[in-house]
N, C-alpha and C positions, 0 to 999 in steps of 0.2 A: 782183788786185782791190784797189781803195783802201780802206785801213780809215775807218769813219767819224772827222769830226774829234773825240769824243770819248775814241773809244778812242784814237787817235793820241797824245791829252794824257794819257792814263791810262796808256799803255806809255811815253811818255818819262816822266813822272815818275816810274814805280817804276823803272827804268832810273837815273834821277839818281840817285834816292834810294841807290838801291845803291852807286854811286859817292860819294856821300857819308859811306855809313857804311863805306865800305873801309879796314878798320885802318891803311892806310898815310898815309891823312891826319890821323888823330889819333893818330901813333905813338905808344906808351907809354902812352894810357888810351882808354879803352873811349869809345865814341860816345856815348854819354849824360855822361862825366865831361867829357869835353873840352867838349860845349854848357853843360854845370853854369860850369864853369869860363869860361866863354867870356861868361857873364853877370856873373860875382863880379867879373871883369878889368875888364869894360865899366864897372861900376860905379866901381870902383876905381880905373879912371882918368882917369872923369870926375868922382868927389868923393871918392876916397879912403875912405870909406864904407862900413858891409858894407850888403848884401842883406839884406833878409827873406825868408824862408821863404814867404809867399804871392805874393811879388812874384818867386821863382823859379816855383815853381810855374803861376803864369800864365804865363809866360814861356817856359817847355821843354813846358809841356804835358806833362807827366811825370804817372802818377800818385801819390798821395801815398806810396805803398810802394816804387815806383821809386824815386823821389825819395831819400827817407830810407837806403835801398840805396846808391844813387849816393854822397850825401852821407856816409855811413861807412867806404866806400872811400875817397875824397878826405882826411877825418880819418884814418883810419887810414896812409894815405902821408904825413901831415902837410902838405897842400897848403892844408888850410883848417884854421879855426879857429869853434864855435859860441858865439855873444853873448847876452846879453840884447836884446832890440828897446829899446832907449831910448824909446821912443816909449809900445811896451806890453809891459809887464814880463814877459807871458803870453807873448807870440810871443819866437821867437828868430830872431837874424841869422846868415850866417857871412860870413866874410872871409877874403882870402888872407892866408896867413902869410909874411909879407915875406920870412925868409930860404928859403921856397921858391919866389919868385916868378920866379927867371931858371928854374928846373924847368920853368914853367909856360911861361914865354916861348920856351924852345928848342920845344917839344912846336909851339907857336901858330907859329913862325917856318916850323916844317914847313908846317903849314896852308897858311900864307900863301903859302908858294913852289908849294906846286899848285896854288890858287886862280891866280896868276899865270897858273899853264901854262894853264889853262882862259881867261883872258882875253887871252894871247896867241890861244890858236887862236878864240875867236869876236869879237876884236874887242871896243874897248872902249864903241863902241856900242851894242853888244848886250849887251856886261854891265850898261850902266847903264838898256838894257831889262830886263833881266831883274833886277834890284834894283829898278824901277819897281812892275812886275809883282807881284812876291813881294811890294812893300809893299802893292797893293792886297789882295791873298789876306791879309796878314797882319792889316789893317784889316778884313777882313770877319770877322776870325776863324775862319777854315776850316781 
């Protein structure tokens, strides 16, 4: 019997999901530090800049106690560093700390070479379906 197409979208996603939190693509930090990370990076090298705190927060969809968890783990490896927000004295930022940043780059380089394996086997038309995709889900905020 065919499963309804709901359920079909419900069993591959938690299916993905699993495969994405499989420690062996974010080897050496946990699934949540390596998305934490994945956002301070993106900042940082598109303006060199730290993050603020609510603008990760939106971002990972963490909650706030996750979050601060994640984020003390990361300080405590010395992978980040916490700022004042220049902007507001109240919030704070973090940023990567430079001299652990090729750390951070070996760990992503892993990433990246499975990501690969995964766009070799469906094509790279379908990857940039499916990055189309996950933009519309991530625009609706779901």
């Amino acid at each position: 019997m065919d499963l309804p197409l709901n359920e079909q979208v419900l069993r591959s996603w938690v299916e993905l999901t699993s495969i994405f939190k499989n420690p062996r693509l974010t080897e050496g930090m946990t699934y949540n530090e390596s998305a934490v990370m994945l956002f301070i990076y993106e900042r940082f090298q598109r303006t060199g800049a730290a993050i603020p705190l609510r603008e990760l927060l939106a971002k990972t969809r963490m909650t706030k106690s996750l979050l601060h968890r994640t984020l003390a783990s990361l300080l405590e490896r010395g992978l980040i560093r916490k700022q004042p927000d220049g902007e507001n004295r109240r919030s704070v930022c973090v940023s990567l700390q430079p001299e652990k940043l090729a750390d951070f780059i070996a760990v992503h380089e892993k990433s990246l070479a499975l990501v690969d394996q995964v766009i070799d086997i469906i094509g790279a038309e379908d990857a940039q379906t499916f990055v189309r995709i996950s933009g519309k889900l991530i625009e609706e905020n779901l």
